[in-house]
N, C-alpha and C positions, 0 to 999 in steps of 0.2 A: 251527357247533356252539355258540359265544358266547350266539346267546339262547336258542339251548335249556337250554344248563346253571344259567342263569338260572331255570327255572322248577323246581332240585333244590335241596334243602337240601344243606349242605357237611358234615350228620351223614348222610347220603343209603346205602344199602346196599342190595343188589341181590342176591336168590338166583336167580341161575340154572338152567333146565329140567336141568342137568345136576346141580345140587349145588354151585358154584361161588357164593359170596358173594365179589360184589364190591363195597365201597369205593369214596366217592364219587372218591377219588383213581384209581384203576385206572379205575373208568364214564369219567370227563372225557377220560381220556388214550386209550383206546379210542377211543372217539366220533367223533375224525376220521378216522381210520383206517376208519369203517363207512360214512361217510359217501359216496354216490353209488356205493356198491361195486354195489348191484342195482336199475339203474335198470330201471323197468317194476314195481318192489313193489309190490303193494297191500296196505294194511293196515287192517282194517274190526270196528272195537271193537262188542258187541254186550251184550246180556245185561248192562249195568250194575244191579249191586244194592248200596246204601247199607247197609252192617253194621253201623256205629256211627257216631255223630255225637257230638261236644259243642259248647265255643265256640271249639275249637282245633284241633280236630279231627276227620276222618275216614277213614275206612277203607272202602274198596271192594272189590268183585271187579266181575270183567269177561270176556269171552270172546275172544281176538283171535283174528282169521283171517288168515293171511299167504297170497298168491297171489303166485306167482313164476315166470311163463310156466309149465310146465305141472304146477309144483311146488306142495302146499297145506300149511299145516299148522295145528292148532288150538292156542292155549294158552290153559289157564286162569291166570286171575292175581288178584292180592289187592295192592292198595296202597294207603298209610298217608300220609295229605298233613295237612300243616300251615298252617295260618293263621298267618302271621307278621306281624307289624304293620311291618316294614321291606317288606317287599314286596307291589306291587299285585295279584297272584294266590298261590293257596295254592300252596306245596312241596312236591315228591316228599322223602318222608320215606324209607320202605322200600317195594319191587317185589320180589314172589317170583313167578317164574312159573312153570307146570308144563306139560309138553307134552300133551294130551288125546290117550289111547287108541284 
């Protein structure tokens, strides 16, 4: 979980398919707890579209698909990543995702 939390900003916030905003503190301390829980996931990001850009900044949406043995489900999502001049790749800033109908 170490290098992944390395690629979140530590202002980092998370709106969950449910309504739940989580806090990059609550995300980190979750994380291990998730981690190898559903071995066999796939997870397969589609539909990438650039919404805004500057020199700091972007903002995405995305489609994910999760397949989980004979389980599927879609979300849409929108995140906010930061170029930071301390780190070699941009930062998850905010993730909201929504579960598709």
């Amino acid at each position: 979980p170490a290098p992944i939390l390395a690629h979140f900003d530590e202002a980092f916030t998370m709106m969950t398919p449910g309504g739940t905003i989580l806090p990059f503190a609550q995300f980190a301390s979750a994380l291990p707890n998730m981690w190898g829980t559903r071995p066999g996931l796939v997870m397969t990001i589609t539909d990438v579209v650039l919404r805004f850009c500057d020199s700091r900044s972007a903002l995405i949406s995305y489609r994910e698909h999760q397949a989980f043995g004979e389980t599927a489900n879609f979300r849409l999502s929108t995140a906010l990543l930061l170029d930071c001049p301390d780190r070699s790749t941009p930062v998850w800033r905010h993730l909201h995702e929504t579960m598709e109908a």
